[in-house]
PyMOL Python script that loads the backbone (N, CA, C, O; Angstrom):
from pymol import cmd

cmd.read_pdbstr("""\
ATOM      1  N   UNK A   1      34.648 -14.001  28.568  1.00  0.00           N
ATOM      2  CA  UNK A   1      33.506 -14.735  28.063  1.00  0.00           C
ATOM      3  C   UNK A   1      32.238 -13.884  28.086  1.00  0.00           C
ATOM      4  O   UNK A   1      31.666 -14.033  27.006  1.00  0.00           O
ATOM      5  N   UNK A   2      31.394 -12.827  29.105  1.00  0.00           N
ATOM      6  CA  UNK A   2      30.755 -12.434  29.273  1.00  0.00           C
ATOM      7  C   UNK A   2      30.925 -11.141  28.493  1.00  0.00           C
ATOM      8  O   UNK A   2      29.894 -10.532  28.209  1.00  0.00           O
ATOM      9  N   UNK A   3      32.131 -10.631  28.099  1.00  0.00           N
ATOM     10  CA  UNK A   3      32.574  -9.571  27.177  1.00  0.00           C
ATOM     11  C   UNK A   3      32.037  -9.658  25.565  1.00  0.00           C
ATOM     12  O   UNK A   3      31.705  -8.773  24.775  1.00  0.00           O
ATOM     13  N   UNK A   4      32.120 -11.435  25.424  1.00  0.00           N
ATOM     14  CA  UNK A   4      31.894 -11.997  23.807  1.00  0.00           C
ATOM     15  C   UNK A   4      30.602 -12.159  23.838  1.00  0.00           C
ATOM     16  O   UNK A   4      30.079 -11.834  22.772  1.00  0.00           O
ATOM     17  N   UNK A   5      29.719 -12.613  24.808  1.00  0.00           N
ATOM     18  CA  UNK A   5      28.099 -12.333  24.684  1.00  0.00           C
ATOM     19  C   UNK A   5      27.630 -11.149  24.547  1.00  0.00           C
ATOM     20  O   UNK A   5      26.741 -10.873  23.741  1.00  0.00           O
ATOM     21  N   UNK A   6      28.175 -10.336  25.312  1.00  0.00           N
ATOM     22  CA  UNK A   6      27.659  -9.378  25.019  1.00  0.00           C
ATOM     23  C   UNK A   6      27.595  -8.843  23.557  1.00  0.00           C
ATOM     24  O   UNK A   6      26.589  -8.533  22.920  1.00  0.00           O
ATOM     25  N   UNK A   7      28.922  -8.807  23.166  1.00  0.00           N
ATOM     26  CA  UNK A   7      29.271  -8.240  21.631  1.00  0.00           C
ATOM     27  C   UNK A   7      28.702  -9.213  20.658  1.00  0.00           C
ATOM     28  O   UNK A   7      28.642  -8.789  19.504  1.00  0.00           O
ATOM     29  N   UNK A   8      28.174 -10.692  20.912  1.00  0.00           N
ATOM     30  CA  UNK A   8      27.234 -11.455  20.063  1.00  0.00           C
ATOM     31  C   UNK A   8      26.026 -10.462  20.195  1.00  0.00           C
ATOM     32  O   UNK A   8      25.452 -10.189  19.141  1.00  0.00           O
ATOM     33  N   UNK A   9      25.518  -9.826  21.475  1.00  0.00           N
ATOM     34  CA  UNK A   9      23.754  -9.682  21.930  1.00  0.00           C
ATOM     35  C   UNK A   9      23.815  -8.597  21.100  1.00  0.00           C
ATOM     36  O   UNK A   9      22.848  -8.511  20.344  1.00  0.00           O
ATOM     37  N   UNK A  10      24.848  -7.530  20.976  1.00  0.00           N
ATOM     38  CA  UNK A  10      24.583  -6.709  20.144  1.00  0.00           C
ATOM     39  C   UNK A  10      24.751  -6.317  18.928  1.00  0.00           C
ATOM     40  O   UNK A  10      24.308  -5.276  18.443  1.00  0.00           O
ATOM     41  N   UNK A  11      25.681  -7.495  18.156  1.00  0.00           N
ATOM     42  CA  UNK A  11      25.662  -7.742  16.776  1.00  0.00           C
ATOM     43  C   UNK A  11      24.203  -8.194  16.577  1.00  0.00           C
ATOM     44  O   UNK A  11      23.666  -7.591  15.647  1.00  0.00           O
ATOM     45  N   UNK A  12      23.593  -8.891  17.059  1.00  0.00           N
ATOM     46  CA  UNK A  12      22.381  -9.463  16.891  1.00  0.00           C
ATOM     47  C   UNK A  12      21.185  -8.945  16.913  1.00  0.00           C
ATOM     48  O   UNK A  12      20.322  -9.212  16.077  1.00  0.00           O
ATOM     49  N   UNK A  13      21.027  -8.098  17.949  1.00  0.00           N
ATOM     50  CA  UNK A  13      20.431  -6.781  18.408  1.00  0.00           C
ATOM     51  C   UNK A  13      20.559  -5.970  16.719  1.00  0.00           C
ATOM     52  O   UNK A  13      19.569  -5.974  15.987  1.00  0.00           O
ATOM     53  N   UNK A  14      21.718  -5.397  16.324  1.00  0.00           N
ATOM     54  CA  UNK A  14      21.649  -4.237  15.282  1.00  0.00           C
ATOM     55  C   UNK A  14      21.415  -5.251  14.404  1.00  0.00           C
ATOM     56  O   UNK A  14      20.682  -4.744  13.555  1.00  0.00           O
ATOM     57  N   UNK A  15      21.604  -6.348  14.122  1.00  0.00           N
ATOM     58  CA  UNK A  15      21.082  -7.306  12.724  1.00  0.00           C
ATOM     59  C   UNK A  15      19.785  -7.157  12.421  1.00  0.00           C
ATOM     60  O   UNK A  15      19.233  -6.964  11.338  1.00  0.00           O
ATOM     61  N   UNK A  16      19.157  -7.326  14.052  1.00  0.00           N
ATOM     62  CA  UNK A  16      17.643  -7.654  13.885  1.00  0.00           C
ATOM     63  C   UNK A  16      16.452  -5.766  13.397  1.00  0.00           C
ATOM     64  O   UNK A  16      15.429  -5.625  12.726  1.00  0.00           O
ATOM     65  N   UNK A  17      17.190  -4.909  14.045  1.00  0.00           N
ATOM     66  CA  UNK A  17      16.673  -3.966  13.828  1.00  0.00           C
ATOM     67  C   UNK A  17      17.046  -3.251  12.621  1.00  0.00           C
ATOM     68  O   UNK A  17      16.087  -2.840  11.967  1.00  0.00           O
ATOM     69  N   UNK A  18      18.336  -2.973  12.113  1.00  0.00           N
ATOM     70  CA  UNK A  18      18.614  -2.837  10.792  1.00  0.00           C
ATOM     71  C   UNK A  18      17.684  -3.912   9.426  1.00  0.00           C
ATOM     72  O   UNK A  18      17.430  -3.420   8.327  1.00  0.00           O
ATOM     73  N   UNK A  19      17.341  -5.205   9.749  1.00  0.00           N
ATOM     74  CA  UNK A  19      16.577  -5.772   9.016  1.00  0.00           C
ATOM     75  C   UNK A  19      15.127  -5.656   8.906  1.00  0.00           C
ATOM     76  O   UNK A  19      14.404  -5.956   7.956  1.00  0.00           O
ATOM     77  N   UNK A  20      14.834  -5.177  10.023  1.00  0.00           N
ATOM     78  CA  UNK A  20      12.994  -5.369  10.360  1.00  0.00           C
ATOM     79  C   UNK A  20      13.063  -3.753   9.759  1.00  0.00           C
ATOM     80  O   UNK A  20      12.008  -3.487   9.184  1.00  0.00           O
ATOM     81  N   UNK A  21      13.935  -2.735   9.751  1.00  0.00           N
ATOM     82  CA  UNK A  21      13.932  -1.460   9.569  1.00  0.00           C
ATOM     83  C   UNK A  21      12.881  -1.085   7.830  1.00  0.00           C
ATOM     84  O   UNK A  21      11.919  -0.386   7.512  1.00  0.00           O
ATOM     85  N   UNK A  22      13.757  -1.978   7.199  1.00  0.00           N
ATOM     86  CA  UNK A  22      13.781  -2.252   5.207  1.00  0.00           C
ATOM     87  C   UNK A  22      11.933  -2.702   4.868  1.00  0.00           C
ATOM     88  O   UNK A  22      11.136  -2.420   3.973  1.00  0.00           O
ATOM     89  N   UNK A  23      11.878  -3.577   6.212  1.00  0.00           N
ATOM     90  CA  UNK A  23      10.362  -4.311   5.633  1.00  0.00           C
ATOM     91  C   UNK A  23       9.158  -3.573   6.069  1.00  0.00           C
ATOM     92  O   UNK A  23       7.983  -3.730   5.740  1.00  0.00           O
ATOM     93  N   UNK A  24       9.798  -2.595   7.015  1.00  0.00           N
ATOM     94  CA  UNK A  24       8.629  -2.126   7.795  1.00  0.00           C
ATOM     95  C   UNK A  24       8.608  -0.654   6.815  1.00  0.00           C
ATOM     96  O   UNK A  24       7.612   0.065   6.733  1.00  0.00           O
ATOM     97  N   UNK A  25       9.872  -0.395   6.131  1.00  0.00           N
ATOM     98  CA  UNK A  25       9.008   0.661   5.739  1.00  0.00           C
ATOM     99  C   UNK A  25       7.732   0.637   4.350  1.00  0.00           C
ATOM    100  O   UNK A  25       7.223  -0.387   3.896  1.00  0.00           O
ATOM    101  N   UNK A  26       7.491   1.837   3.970  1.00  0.00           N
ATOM    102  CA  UNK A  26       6.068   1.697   2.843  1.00  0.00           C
ATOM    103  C   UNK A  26       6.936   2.119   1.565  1.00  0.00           C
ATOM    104  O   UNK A  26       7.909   2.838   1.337  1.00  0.00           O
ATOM    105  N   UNK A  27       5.846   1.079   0.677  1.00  0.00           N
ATOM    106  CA  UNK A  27       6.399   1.138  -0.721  1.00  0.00           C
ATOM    107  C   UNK A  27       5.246   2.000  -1.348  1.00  0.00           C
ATOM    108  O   UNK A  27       4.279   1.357  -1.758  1.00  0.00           O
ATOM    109  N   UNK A  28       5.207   3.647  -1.508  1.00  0.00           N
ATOM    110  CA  UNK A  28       4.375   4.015  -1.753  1.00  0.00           C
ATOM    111  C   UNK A  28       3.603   4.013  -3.342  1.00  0.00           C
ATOM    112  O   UNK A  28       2.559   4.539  -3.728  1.00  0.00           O
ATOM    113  N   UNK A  29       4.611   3.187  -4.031  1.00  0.00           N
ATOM    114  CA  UNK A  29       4.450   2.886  -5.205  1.00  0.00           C
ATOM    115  C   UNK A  29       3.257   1.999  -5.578  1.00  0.00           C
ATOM    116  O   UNK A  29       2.384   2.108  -6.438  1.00  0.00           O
ATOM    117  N   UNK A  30       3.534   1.032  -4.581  1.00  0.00           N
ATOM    118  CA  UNK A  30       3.004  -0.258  -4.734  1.00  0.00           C
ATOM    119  C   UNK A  30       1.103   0.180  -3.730  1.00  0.00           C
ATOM    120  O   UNK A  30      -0.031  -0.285  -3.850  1.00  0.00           O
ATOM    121  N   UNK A  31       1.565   0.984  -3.071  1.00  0.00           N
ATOM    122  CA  UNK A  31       0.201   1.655  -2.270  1.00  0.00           C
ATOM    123  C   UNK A  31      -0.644   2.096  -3.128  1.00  0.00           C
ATOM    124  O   UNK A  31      -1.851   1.935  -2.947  1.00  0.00           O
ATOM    125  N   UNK A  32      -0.083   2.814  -4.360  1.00  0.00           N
ATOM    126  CA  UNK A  32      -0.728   3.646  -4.981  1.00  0.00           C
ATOM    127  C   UNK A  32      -1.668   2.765  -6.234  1.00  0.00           C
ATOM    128  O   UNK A  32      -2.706   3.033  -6.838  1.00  0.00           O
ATOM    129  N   UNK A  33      -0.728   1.617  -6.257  1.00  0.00           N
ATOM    130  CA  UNK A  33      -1.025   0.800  -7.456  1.00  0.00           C
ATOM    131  C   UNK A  33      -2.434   0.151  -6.629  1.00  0.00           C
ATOM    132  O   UNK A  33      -3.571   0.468  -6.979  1.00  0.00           O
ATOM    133  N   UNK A  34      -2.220  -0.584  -5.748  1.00  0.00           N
ATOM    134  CA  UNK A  34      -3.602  -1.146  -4.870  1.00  0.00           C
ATOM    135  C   UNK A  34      -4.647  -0.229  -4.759  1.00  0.00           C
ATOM    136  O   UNK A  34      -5.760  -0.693  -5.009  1.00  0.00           O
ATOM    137  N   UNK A  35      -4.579   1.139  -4.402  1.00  0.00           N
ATOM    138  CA  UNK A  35      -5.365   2.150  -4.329  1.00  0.00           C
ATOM    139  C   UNK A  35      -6.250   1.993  -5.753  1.00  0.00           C
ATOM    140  O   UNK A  35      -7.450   1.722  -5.811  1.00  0.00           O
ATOM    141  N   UNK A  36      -5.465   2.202  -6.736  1.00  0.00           N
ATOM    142  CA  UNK A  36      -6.166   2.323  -7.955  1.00  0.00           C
ATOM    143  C   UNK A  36      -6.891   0.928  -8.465  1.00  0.00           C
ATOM    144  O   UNK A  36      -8.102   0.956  -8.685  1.00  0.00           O
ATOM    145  N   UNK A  37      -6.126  -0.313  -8.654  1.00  0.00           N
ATOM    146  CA  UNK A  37      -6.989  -1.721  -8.677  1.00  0.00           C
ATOM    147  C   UNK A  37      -8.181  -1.397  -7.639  1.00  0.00           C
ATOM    148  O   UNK A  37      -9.292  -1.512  -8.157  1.00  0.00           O
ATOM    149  N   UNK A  38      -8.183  -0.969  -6.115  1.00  0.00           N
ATOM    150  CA  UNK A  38      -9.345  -1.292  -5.690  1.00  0.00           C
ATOM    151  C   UNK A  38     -10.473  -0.673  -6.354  1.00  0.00           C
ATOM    152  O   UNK A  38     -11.561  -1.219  -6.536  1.00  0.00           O
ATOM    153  N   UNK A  39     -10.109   0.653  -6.750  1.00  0.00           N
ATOM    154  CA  UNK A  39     -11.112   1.716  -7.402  1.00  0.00           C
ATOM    155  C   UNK A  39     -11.668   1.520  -8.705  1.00  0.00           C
ATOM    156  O   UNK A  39     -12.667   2.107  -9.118  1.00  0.00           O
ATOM    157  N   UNK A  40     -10.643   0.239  -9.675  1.00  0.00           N
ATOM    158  CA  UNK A  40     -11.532   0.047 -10.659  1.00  0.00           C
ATOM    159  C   UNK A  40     -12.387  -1.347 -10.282  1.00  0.00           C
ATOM    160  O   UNK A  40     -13.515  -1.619 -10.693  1.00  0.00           O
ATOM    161  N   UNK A  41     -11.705  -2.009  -9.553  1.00  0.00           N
ATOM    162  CA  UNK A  41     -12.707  -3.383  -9.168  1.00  0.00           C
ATOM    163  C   UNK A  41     -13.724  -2.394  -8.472  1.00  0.00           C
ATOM    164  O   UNK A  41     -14.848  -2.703  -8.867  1.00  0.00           O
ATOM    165  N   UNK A  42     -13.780  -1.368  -7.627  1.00  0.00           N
ATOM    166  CA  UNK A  42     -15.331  -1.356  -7.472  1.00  0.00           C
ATOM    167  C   UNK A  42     -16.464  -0.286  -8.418  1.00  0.00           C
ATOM    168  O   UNK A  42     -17.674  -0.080  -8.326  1.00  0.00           O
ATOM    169  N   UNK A  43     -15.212   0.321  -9.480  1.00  0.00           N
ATOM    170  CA  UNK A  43     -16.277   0.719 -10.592  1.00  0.00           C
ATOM    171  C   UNK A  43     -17.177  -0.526 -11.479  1.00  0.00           C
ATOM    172  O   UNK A  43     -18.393  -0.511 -11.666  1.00  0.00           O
ATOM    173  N   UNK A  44     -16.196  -1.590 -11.955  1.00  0.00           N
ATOM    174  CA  UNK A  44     -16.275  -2.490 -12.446  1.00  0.00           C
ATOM    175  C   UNK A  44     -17.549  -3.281 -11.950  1.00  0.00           C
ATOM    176  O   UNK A  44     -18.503  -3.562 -12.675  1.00  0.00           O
ATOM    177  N   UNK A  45     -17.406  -3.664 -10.340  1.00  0.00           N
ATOM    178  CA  UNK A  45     -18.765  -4.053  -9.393  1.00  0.00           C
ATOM    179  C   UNK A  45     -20.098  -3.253  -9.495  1.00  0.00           C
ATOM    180  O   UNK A  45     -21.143  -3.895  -9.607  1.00  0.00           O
ATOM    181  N   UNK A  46     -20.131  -1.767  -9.462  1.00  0.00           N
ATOM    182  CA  UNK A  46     -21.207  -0.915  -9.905  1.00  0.00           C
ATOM    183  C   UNK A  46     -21.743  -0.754 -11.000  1.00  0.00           C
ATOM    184  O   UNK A  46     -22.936  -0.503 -11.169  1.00  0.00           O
ATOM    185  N   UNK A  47     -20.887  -0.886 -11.870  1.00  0.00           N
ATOM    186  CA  UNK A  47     -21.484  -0.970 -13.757  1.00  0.00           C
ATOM    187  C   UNK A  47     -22.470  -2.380 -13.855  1.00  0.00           C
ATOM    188  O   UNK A  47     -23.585  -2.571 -14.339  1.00  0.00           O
ATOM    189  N   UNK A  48     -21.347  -3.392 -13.050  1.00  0.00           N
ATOM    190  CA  UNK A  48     -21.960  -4.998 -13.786  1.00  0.00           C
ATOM    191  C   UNK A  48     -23.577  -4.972 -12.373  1.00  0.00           C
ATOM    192  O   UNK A  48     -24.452  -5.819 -12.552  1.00  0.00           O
ATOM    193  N   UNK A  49     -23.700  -4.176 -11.397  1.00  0.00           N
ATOM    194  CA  UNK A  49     -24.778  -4.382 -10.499  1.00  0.00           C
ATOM    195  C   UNK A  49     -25.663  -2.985 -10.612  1.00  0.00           C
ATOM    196  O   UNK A  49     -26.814  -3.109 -10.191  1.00  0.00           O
ATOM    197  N   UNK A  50     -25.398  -2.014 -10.985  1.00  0.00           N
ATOM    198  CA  UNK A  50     -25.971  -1.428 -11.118  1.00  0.00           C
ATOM    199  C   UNK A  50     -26.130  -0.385 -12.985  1.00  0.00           C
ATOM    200  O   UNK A  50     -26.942   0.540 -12.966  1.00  0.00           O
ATOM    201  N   UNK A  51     -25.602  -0.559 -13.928  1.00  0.00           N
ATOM    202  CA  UNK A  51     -25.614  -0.305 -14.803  1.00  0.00           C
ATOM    203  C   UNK A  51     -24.229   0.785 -15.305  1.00  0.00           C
ATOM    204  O   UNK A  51     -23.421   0.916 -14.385  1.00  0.00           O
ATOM    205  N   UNK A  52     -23.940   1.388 -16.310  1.00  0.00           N
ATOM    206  CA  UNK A  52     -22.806   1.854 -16.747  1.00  0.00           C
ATOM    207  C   UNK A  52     -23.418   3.615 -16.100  1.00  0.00           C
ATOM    208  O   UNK A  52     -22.685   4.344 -15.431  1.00  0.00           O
ATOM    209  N   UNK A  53     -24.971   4.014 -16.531  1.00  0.00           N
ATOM    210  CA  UNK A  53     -25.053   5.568 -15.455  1.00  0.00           C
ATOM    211  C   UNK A  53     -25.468   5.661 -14.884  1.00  0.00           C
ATOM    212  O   UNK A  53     -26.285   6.576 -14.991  1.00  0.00           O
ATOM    213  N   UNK A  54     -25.462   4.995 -13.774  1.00  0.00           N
ATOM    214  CA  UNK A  54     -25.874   4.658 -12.208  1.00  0.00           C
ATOM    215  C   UNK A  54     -25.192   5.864 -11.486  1.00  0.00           C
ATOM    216  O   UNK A  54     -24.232   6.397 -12.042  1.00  0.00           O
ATOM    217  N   UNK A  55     -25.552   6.241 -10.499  1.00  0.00           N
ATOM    218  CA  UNK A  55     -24.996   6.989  -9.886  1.00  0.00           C
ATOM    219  C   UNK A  55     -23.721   6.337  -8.649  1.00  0.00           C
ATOM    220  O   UNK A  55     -22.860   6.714  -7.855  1.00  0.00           O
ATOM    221  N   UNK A  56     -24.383   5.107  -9.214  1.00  0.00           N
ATOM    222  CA  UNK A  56     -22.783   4.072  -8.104  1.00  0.00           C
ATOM    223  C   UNK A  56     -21.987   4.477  -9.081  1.00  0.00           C
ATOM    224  O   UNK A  56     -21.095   5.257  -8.749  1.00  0.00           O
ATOM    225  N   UNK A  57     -22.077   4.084 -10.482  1.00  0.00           N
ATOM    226  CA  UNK A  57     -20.701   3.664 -11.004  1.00  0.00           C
ATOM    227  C   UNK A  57     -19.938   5.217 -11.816  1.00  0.00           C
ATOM    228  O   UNK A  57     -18.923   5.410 -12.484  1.00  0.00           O
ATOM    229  N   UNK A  58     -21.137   6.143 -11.279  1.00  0.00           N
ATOM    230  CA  UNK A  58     -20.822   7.740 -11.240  1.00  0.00           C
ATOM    231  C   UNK A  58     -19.203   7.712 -10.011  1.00  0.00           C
ATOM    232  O   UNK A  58     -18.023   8.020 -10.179  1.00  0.00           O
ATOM    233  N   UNK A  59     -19.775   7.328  -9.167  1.00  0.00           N
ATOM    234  CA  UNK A  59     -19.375   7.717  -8.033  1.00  0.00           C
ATOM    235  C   UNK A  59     -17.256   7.051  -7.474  1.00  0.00           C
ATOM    236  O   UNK A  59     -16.249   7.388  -6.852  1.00  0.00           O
ATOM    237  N   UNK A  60     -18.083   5.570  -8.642  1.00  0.00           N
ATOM    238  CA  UNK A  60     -16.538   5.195  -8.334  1.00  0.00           C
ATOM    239  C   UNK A  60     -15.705   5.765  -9.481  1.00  0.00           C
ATOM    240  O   UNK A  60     -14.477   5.725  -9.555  1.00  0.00           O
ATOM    241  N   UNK A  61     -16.579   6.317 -10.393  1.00  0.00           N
ATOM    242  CA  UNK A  61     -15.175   6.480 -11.476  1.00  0.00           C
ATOM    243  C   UNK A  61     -14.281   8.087 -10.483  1.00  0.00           C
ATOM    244  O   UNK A  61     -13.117   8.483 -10.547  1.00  0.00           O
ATOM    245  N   UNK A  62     -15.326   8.551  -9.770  1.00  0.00           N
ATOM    246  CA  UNK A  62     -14.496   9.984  -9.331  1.00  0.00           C
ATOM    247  C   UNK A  62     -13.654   9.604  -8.154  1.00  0.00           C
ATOM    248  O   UNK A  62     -12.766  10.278  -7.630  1.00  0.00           O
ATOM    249  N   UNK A  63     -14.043   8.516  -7.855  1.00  0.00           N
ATOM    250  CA  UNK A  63     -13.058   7.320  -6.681  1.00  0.00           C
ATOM    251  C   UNK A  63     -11.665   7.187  -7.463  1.00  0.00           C
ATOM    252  O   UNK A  63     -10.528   7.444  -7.066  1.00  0.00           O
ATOM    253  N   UNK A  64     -12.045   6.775  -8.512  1.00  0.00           N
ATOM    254  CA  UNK A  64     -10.478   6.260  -9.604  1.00  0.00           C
ATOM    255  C   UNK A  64      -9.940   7.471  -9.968  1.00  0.00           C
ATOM    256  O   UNK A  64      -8.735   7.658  -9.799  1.00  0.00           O
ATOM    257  N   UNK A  65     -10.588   8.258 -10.405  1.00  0.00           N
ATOM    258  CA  UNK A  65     -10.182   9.654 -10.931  1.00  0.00           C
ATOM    259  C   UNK A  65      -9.144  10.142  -9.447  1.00  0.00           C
ATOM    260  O   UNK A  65      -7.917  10.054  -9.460  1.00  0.00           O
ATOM    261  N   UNK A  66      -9.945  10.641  -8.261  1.00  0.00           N
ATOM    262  CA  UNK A  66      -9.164  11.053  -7.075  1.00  0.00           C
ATOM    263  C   UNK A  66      -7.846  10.090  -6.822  1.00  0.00           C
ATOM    264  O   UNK A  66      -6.746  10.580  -6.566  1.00  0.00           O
ATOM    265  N   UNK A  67      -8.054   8.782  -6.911  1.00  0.00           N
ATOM    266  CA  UNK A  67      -7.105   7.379  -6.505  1.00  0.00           C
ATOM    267  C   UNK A  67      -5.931   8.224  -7.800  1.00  0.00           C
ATOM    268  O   UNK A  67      -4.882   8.818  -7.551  1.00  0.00           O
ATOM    269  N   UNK A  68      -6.410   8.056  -8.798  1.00  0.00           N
ATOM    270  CA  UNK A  68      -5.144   8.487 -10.326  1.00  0.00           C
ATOM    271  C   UNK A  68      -4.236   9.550  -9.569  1.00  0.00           C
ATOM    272  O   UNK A  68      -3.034   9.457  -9.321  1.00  0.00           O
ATOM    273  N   UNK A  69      -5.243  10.732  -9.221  1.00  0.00           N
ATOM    274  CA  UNK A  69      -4.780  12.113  -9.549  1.00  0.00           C
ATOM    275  C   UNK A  69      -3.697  12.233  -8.064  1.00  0.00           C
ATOM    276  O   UNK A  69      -2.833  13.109  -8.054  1.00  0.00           O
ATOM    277  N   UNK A  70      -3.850  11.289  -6.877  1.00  0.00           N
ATOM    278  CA  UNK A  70      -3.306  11.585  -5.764  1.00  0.00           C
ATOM    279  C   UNK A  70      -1.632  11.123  -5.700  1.00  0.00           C
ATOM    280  O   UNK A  70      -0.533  11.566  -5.365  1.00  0.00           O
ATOM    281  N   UNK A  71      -2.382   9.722  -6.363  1.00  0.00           N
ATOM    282  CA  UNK A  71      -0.953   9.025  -6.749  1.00  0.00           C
ATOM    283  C   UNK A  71      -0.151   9.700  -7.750  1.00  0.00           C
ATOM    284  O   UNK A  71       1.002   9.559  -7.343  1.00  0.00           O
ATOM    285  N   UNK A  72      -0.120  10.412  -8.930  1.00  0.00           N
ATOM    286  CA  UNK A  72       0.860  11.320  -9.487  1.00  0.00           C
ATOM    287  C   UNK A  72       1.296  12.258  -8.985  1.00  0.00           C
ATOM    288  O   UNK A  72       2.193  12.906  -9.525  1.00  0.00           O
ATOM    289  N   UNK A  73       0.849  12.534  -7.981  1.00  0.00           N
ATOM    290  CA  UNK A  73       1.552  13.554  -7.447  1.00  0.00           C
ATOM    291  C   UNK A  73       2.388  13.271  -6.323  1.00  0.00           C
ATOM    292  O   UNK A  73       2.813  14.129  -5.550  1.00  0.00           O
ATOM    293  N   UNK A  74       2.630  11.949  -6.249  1.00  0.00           N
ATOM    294  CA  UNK A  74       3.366  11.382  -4.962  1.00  0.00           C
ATOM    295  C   UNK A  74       5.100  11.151  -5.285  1.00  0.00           C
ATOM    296  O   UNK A  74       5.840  10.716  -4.402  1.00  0.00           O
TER     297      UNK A  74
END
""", "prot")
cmd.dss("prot")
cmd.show_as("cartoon", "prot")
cmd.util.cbc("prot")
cmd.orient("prot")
C-alpha cells in the first residue's frame, strides 16, 4: 500500500512539473508582438498630445524602429 502512494506521489509529482514546465516557458513571438503594439500606442499618444514633429513623437518612432529591428532578428 505505501509502495502505491508513493508511485501515485510521483506520477503526480512529474505530471505537475512536466505541465507547469510548457506554461512557464516564453513565447518570444508573442513578446515581440507586445513590444511593438506598446511602441506604436505610445507614438500614437505623442503625435495626438504633442503633435506629428515633436520631439516625443521623434523619439517613439526610434522606440518602434529599435522594438521592429530587435524582434527580426530573434
Amino acid at each position: 500500500m505505501k509502495f502505491r502512494l508513493t508511485l501515485v506521489g510521483i506520477a503526480l509529482g512529474t505530471l505537475m512539473a512536466l505541465g507547469g514546465a510548457s506554461a512557464a516557458r516564453a513565447n518570444p513571438y508573442r513578446d515581440c508582438e507586445r513590444r511593438i503594439e506598446r511602441a506604436e500606442n505610445k507614438l500614437d499618444k505623442a503625435i495626438e498630445h504633442h503633435g506629428y514633429r515633436s520631439w516625443q513623437a521623434d523619439h517613439a518612432r526610434q522606440d518602434l524602429r529599435v522594438a521592429g529591428d530587435e524582434c527580426r532578428y530573434r
